[in-house]
C-alpha positions as a Markdown table, in Angstrom:
| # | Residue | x | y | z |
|---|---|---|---|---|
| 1 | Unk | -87.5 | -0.7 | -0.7 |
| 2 | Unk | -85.0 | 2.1 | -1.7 |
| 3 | Unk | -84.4 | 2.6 | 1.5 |
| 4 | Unk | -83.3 | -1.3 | 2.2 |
| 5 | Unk | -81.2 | -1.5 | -1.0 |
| 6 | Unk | -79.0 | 1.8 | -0.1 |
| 7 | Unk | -78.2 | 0.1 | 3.2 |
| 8 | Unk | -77.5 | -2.9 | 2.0 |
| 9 | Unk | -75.0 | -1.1 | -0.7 |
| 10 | Unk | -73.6 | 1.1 | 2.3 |
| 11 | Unk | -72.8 | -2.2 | 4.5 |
| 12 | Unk | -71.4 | -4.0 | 1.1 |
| 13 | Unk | -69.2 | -0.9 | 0.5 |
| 14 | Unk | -67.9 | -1.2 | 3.8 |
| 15 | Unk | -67.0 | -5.0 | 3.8 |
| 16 | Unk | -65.2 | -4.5 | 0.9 |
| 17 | Unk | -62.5 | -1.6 | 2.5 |
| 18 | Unk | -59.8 | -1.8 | 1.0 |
| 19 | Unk | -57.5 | -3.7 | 3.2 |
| 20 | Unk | -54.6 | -1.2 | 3.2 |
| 21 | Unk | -57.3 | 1.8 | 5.2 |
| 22 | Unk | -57.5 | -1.2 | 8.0 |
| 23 | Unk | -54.2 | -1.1 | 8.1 |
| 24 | Unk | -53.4 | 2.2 | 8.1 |
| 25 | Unk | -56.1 | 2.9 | 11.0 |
| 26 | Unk | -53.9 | 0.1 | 13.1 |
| 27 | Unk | -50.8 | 1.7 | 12.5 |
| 28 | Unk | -51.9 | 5.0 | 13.6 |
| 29 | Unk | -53.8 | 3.3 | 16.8 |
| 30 | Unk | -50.2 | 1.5 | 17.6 |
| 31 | Unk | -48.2 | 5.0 | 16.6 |
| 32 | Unk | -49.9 | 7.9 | 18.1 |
| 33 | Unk | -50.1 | 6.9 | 21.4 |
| 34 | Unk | -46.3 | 7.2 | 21.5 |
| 35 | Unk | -47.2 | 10.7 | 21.3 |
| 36 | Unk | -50.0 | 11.3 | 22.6 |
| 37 | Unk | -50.7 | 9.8 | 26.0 |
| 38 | Unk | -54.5 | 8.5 | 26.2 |
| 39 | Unk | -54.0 | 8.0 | 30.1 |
| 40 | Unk | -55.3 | 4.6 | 29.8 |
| 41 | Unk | -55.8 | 3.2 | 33.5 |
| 42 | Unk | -53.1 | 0.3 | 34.7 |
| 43 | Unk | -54.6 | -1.7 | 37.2 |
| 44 | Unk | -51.7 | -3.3 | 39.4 |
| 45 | Unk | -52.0 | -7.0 | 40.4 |
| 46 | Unk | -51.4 | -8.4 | 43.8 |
| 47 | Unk | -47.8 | -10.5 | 42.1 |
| 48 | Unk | -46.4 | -7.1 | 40.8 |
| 49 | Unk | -47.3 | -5.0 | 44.3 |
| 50 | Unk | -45.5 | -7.5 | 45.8 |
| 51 | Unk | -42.1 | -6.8 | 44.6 |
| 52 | Unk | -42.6 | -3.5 | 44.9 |
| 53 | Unk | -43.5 | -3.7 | 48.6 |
| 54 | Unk | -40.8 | -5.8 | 49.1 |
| 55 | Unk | -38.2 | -3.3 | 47.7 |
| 56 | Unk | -39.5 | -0.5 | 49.6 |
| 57 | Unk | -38.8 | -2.1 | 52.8 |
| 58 | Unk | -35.4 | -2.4 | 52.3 |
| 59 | Unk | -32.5 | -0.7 | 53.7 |
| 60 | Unk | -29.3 | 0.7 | 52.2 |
| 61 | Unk | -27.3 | -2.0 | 53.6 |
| 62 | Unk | -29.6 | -4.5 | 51.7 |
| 63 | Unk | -28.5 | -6.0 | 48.2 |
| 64 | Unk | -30.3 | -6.9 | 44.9 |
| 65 | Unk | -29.3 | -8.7 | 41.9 |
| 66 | Unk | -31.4 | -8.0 | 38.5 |
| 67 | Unk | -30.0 | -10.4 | 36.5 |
| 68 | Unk | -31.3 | -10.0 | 32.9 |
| 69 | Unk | -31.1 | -13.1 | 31.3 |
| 70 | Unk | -32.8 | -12.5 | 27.8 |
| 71 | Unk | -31.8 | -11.5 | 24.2 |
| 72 | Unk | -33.1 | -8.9 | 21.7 |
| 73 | Unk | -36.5 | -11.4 | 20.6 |
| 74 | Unk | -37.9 | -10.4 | 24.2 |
| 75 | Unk | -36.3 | -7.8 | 25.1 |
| 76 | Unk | -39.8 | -5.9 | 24.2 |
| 77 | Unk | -41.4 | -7.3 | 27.1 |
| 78 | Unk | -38.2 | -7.8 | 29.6 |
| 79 | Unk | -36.2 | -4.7 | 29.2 |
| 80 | Unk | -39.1 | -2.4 | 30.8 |
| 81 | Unk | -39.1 | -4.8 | 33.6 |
| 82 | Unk | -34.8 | -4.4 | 34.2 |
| 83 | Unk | -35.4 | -0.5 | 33.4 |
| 84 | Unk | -38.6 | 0.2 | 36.4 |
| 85 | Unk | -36.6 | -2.6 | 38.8 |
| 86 | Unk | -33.2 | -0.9 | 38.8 |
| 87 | Unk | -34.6 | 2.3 | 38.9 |
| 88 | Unk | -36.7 | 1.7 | 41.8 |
| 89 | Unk | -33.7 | 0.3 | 43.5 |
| 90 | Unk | -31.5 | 3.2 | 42.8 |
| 91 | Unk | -34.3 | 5.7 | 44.0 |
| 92 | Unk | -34.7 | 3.6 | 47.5 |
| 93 | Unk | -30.9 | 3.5 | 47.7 |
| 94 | Unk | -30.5 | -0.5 | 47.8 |
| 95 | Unk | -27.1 | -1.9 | 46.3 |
| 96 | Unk | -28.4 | -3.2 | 42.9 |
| 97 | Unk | -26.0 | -5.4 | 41.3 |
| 98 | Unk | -27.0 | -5.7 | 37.5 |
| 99 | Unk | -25.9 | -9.1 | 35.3 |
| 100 | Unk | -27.0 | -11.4 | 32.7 |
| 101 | Unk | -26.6 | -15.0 | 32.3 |
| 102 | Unk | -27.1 | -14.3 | 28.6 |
| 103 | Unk | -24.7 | -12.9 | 26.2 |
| 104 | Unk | -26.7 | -10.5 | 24.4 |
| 105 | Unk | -28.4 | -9.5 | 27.8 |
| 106 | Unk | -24.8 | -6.6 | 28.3 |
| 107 | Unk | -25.3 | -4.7 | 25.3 |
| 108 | Unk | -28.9 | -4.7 | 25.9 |
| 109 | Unk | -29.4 | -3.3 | 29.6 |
| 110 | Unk | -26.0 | -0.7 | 29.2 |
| 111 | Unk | -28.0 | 2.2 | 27.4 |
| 112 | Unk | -31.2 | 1.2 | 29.9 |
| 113 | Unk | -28.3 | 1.5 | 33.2 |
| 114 | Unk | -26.7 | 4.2 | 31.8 |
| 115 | Unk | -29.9 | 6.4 | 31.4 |
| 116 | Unk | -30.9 | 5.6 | 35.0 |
| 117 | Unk | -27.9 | 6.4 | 36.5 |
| 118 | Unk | -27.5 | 9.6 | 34.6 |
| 119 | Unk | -31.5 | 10.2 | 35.3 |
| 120 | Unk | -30.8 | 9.6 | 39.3 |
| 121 | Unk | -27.3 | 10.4 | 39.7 |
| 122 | Unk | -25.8 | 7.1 | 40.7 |
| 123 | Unk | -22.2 | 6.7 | 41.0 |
| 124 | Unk | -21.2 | 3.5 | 38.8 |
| 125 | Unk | -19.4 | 1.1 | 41.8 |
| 126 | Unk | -20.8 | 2.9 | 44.4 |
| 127 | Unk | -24.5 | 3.0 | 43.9 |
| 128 | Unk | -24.3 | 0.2 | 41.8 |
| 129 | Unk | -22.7 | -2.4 | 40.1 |
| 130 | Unk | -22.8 | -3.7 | 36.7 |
| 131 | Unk | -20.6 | -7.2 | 35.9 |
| 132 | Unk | -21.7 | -7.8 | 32.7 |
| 133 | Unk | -22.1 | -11.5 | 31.4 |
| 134 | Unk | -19.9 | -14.4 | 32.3 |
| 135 | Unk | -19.5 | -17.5 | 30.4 |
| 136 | Unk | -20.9 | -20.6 | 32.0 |
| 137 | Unk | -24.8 | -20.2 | 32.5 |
| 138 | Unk | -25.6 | -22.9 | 35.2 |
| 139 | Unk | -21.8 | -22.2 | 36.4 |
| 140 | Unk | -22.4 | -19.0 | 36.6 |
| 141 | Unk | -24.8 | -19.5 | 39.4 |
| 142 | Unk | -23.5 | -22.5 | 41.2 |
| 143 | Unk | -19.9 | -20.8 | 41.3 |
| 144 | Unk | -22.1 | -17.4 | 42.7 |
| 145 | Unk | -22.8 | -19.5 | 45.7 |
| 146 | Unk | -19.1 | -19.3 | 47.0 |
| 147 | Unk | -17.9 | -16.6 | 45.8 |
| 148 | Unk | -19.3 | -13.7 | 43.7 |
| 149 | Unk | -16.1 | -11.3 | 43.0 |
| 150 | Unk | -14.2 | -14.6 | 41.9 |
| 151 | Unk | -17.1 | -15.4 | 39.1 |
| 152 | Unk | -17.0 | -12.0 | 38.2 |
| 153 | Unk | -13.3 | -10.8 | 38.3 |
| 154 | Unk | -14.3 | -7.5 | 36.9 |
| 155 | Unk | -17.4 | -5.8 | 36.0 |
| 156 | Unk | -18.6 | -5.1 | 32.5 |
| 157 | Unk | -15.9 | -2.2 | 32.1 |
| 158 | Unk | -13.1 | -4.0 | 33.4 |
| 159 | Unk | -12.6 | -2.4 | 36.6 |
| 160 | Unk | -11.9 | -5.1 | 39.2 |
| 161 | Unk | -14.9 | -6.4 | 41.3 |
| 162 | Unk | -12.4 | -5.6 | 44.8 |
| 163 | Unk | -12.2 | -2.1 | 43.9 |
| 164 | Unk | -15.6 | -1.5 | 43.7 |
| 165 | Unk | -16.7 | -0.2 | 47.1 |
| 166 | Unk | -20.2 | -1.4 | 46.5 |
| 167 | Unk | -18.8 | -4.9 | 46.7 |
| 168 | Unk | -17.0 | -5.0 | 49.4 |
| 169 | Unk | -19.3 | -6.8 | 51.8 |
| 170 | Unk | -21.0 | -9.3 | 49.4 |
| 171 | Unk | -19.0 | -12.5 | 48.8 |
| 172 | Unk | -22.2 | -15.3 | 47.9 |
| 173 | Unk | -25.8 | -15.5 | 48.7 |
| 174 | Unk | -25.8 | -15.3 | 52.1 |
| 175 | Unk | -24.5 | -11.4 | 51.0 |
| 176 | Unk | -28.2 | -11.2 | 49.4 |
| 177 | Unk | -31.5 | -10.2 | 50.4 |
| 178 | Unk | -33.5 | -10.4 | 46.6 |
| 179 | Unk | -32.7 | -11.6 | 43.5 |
| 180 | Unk | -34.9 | -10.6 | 40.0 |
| 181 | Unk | -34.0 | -13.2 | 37.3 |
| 182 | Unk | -35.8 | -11.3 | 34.2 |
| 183 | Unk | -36.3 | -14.6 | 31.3 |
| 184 | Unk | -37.9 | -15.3 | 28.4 |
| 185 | Unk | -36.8 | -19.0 | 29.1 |
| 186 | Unk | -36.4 | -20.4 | 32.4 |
| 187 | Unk | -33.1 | -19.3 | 34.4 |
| 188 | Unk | -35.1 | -18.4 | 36.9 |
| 189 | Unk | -35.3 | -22.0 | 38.1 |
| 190 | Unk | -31.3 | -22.1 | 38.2 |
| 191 | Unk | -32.0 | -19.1 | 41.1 |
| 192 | Unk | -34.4 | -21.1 | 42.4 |
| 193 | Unk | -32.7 | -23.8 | 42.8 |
| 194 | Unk | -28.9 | -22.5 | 43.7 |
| 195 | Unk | -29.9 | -19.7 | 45.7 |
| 196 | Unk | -33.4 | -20.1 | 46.8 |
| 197 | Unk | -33.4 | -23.2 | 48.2 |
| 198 | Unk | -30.1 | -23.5 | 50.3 |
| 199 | Unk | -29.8 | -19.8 | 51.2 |
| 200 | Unk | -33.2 | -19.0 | 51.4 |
| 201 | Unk | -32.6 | -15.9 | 49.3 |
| 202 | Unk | -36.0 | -14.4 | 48.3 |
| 203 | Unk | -36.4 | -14.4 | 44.2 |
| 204 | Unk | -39.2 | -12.1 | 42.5 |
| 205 | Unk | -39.5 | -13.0 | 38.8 |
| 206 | Unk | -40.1 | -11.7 | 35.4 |
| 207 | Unk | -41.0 | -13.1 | 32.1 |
| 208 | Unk | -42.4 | -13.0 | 29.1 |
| 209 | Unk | -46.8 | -12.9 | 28.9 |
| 210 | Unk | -46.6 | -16.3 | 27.6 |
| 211 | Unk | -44.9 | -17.7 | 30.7 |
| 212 | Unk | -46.2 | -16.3 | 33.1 |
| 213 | Unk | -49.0 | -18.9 | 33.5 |
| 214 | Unk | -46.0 | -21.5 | 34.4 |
| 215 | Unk | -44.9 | -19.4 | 37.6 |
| 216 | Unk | -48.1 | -19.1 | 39.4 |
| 217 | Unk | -47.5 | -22.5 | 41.0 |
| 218 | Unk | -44.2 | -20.9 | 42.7 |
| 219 | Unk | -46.2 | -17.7 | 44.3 |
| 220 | Unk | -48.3 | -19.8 | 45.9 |
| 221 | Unk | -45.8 | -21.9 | 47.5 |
| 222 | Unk | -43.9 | -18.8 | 48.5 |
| 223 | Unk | -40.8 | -20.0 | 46.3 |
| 224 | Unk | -41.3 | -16.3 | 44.5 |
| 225 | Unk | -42.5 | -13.8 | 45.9 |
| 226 | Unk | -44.0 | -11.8 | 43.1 |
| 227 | Unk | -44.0 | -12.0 | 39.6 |
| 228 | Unk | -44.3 | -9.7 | 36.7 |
| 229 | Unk | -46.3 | -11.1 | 33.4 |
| 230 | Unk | -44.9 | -9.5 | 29.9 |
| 231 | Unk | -45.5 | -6.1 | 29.0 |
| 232 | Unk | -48.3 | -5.4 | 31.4 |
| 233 | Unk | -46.3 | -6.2 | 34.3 |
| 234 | Unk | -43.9 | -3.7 | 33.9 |
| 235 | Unk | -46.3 | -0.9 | 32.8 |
| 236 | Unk | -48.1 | -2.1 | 36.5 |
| 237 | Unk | -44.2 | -1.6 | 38.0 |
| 238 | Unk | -44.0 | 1.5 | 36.3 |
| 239 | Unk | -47.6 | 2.8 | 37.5 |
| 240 | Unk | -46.9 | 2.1 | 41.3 |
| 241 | Unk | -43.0 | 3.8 | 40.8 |
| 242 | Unk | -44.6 | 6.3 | 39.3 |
| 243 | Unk | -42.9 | 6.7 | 35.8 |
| 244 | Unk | -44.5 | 6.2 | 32.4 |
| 245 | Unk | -41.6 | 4.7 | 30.3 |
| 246 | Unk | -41.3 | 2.3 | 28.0 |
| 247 | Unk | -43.7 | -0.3 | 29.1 |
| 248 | Unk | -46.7 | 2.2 | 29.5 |
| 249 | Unk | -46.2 | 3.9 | 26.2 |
| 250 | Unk | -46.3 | 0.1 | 24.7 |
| 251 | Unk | -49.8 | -0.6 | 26.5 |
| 252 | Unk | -51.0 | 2.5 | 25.4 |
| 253 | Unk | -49.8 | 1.5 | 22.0 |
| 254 | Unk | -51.2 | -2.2 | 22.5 |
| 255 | Unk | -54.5 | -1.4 | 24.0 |
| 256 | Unk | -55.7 | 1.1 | 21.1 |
| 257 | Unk | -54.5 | -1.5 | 18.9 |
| 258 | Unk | -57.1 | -4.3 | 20.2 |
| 259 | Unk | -59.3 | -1.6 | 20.7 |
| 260 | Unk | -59.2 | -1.0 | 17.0 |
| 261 | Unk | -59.4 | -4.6 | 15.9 |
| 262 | Unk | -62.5 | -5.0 | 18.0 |
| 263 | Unk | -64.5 | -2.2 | 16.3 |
| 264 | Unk | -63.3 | -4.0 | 13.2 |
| 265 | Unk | -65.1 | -7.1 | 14.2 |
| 266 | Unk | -67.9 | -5.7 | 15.5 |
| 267 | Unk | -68.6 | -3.7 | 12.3 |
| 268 | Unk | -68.0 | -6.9 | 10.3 |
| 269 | Unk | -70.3 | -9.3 | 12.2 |
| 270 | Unk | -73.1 | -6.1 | 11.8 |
| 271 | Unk | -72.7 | -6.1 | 8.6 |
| 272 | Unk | -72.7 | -9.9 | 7.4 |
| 273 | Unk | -75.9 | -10.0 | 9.5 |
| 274 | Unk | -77.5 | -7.0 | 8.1 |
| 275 | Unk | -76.7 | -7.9 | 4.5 |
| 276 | Unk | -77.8 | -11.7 | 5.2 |
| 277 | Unk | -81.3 | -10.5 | 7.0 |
| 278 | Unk | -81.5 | -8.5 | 3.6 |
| 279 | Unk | -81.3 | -11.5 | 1.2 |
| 280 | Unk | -83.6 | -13.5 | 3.2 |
């Protein structure tokens, strides 16, 4: 009987934690990580591989367009995606054209371009191009199929879009081989549907875990030819570039934390049932 009561005392004790030690063990689970690499496995899914494949058998004639058309609420999930894209682009020696349809998109991808290039030694204009943001959203894409260095007079530093050497042979769509609309809304039906559909341009897209559900539909009519899902589908871009950035640390970070949370319920629902067997 002594025996019974001091485990029903130990498994009261422990339903009544103080809340703050549960949240102190979840902070640690989502901090440490950032430290300390777990080596957590990233399987890669069919929709991510195929962007990647698709990159890789491009040449350096070939051009892509990452446009990043989200603000600082996504931007978690999103900016990995922009940061493994352009980098993979800059390593395989494509022209990568980097833009947003969204203001805040700019000031969000610069730091993210400027690491890259610095990390790969790309030559701003040359290796790439960044034009910033333009205003207009669907105008910016319709006016795209005509002419690109006339929507974007000058790129995000001011330097004309004709001096550029990178854009001297790409006037519309016809000029493109892949575009990468990164949204946490839904631009990448404007690219779809301007440069898709009459040019035939391929589009790979990223967005937010939430949406990804809505794209599906699109793979399997071919109108995209991959797709990458929220934070997991960078840290899968990541895995098959092979770079841990961003998005891996953030699994890592993610997956300890549910980890956590599920030893928390598991040791709850043990202990409601042992203490209940008890009283009966």
């Amino acid at each position: 009987m002594a025996e019974e009561e001091n485990i029903k005392s130990f498994w009261n004790r422990l339903l009544r934690i103080d809340r703050r030690i549960i949240y102190l063990i979840i902070a640690l689970a989502i901090i440490l990580p950032f430290f300390f690499q777990m080596g957590l496995p990233i399987p890669v899914t069919q929709e991510v591989k195929d962007i990647y494949d698709f990159i890789e058998a491009l040449t350096p004639n070939d051009v892509v367009i990452i446009s990043a058309d989200f603000d600082p609420s996504v931007s978690p999930e999103l900016l990995p995606m922009f940061d493994a894209t352009f980098r993979h682009c800059l390593k395989k020696g494509v022209k990568v054209i980097a833009m947003s349809l969204y203001i805040q998109g700019p000031g969000l991808i610069e730091p993210v371009i400027h690491e890259a290039a610095k990390d790969l030694r790309a030559a701003n204009g040359v290796d790439y191009a960044f034009l910033g943001w333009q205003y207009g959203y669907y105008l910016v894409v319709i006016n795209m199929m005509e002419n690109l260095k006339g929507t974007f007079p000058t790129d995000y530093y001011g330097t004309r879009s004709d001096d550029l050497p990178i854009m001297k042979n790409i006037d519309n769509y016809e000029d493109m081989d892949l575009i990468i609309p990164l949204t946490g809304a839904s631009s990448h039906m404007l690219w779809l549907l301007y440069a898709h559909e009459p040019y035939n341009v391929q589009i790979a897209c990223g967005v937010t875990a939430v949406s990804a559900a809505d794209i599906y539909p699109y793979i399997q009519s071919g109108q995209f030819i991959g797709l990458m899902g929220g934070l997991k589908g960078a840290a899968e871009y990541e895995t098959l570039i092979d770079e841990k950035r961003m998005a891996t640390m953030g699994m890592e970070a993610q997956n300890w934390a549910h980890i956590a949370i599920i030893l928390f319920i598991i040791v709850g629902n043990i202990g409601y049932m042992a203490i209940g067997r008890k009283k009966k």
